[in-house]
C-alpha positions as CSV (number, residue, x, y, z in Angstrom):
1,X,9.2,-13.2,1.0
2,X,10.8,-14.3,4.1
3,X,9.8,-12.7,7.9
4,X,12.8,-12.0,9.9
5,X,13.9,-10.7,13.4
6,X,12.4,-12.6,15.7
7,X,14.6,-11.4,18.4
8,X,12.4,-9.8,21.3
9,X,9.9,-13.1,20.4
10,X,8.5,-15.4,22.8
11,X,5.9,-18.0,23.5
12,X,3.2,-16.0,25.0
13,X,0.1,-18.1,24.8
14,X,-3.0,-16.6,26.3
15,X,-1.1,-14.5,29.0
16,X,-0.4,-11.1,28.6
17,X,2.3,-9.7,28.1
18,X,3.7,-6.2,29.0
19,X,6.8,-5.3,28.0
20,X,6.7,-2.1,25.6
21,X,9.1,-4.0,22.9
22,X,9.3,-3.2,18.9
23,X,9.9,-1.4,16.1
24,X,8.0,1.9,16.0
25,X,6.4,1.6,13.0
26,X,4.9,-2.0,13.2
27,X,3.9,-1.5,17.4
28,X,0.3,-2.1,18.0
29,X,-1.6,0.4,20.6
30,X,-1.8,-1.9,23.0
31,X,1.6,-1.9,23.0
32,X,2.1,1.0,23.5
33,X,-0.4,1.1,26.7
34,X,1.9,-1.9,28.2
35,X,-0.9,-4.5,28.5
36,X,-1.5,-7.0,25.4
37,X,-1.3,-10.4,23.8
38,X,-0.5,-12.3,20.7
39,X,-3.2,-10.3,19.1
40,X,-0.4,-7.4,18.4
41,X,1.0,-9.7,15.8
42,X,-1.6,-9.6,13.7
43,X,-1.8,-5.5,13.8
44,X,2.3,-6.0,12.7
45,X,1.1,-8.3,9.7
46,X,-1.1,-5.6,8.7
47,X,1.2,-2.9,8.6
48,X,3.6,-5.1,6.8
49,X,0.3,-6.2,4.2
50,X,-0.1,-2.0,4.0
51,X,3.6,-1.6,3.2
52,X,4.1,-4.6,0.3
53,X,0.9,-3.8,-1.0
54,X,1.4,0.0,-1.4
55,X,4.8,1.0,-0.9
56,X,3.9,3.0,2.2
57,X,3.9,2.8,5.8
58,X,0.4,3.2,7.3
59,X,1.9,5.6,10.6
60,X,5.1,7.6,9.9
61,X,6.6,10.6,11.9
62,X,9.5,11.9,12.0
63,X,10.3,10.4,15.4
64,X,9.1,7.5,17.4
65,X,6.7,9.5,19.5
66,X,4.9,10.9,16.2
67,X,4.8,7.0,15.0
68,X,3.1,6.6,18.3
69,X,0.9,9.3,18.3
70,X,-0.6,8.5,14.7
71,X,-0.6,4.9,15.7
72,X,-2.4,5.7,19.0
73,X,-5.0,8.5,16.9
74,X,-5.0,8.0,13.4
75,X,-7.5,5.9,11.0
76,X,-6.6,3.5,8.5
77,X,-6.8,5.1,4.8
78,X,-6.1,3.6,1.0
79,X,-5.4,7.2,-0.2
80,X,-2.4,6.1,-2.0
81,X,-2.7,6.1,-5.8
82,X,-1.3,2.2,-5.5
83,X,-4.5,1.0,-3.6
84,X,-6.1,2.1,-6.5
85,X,-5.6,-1.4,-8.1
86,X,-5.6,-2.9,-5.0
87,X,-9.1,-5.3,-3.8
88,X,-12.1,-4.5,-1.6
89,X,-11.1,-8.3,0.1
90,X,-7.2,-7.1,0.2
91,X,-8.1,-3.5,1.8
92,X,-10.9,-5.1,4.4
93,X,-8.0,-7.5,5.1
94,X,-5.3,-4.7,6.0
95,X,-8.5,-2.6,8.1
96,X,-9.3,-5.8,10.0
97,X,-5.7,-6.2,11.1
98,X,-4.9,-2.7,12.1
99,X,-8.5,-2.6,14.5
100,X,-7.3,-0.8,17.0
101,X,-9.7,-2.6,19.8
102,X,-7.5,-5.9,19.7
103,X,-10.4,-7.5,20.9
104,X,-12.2,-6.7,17.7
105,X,-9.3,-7.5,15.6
106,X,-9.1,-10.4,13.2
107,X,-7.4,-13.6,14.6
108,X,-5.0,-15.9,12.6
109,X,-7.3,-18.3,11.9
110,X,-9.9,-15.6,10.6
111,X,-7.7,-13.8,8.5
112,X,-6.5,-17.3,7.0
113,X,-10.5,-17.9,6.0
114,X,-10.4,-14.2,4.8
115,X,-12.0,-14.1,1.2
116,X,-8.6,-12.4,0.1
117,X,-6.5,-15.0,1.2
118,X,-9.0,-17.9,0.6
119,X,-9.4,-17.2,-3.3
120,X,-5.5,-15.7,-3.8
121,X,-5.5,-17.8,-6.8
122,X,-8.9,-16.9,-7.9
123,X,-7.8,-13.1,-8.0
124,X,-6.7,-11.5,-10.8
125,X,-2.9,-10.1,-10.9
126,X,-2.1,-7.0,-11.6
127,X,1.9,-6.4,-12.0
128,X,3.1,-4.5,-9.4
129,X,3.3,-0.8,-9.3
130,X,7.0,0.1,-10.5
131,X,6.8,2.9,-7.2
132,X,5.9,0.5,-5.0
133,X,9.0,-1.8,-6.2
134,X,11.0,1.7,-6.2
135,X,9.7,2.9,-2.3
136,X,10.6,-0.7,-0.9
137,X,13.9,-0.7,-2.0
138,X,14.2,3.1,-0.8
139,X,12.4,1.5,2.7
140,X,15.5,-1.2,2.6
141,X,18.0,1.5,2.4
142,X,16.9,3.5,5.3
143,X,19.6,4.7,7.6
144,X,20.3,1.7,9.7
145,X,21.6,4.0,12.4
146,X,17.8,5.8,12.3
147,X,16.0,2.2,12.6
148,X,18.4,1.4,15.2
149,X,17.8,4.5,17.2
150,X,14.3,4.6,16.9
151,X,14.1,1.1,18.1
152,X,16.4,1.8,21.0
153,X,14.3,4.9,21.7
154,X,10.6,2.7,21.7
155,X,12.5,0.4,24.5
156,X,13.7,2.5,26.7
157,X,10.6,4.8,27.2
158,X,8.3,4.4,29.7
159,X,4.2,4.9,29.1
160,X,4.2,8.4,30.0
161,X,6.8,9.4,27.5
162,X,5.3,7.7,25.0
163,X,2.0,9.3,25.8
C-alpha cells in the first residue's frame, strides 16, 4: 500500500495551523473548527485503518456538511460484520486515532508502540473479507467528479457553513 496526495501538505511542526483543507471524509474536527496541528494526521490514518480494515468509511453523508456533521457528533462503532474478525489491539488502535479531543489522541510514536502494531507478526491472519476487497474497489471507482466536488466544496466553506 502506498499513501498518496500530498498536495495541500506542509511542514507544520508544533504551530498550528488553520486552514480548513481536505478531503471530507478523512478531516479531523479540529479541522473543521479552523485551529489544529499535526495531530489531525493521525485522525486521517485512522479513518484510512477503519476503511482497509472494514471496507467502510467511519463518517459518510451524502454531502460534505453531513460528513461533517457525523464527524463533528458521531462515535466510533465496529458494527460492521467485517470487524467481526477483526482484534481488540486493531479496533483500540482505530478508536485511539479517531479521539476526537486531539489532545487525548494517540501520537505517532504511541501508535507505533501500539500492541497491534508492535506484535503485527505475532497476530494471526485471517484472509481478507472478499466484501471488503469488493467495497474498496467500488470506493476506487467513486465518481471522480463527486470527490472532486466535495473536496472543492470542504475548501471553499467558511466555519459557519460548515457548522
Amino acid at each position: 500500500m502506498k499513501l498518496i496526495d500530498f498536495g495541500l501538505s506542509k511542514r507544520a511542526g508544533k504551530r498550528s495551523l488553520d486552514t480548513i483543507v481536505g478531503t471530507p471524509y478523512y478531516v479531523a474536527p479540529e479541522v473543521l473548527k479552523g485551529d489544529y496541528s499535526v495531530s489531525c494526521d493521525n485522525w486521517s490514518l485512522g479513518v484510512i485503518l477503519y476503511l482497509f480494515l472494514s471496507g467502510h468509511l467511519p463518517f459518510k453523508g451524502h454531502n460534505a456538511a453531513e460528513v461533517f456533521s457525523q464527524i463533528k457528533s458521531k462515535e466510533i462503532k465496529f458494527n460492521h460484520k467485517e470487524f467481526n474478525s477483526i482484534s481488540y489491539p486493531a479496533k483500540n488502535l482505530i478508536s485511539r486515532l479517531l479521539e476526537k479531543d486531539p489532545k487525548k489522541r494517540i501520537t505517532m510514536t504511541e501508535a507505533l508502540d501500539h500492541p497491534w502494531i508492535t506484535n503485527l507478526n505475532k497476530h494471526e491472519h485471517h484472509e481478507i473479507d472478499r466484501s471488503v476487497l469488493t467495497r474498496l474497489a467500488e470506493y476506487k471507482e467513486t465518481d471522480r467528479f463527486k470527490k472532486e466536488a466535495l473536496g472543492i466544496m470542504a475548501k471553499m466553506m467558511d466555519n459557519k457553513e460548515i457548522n
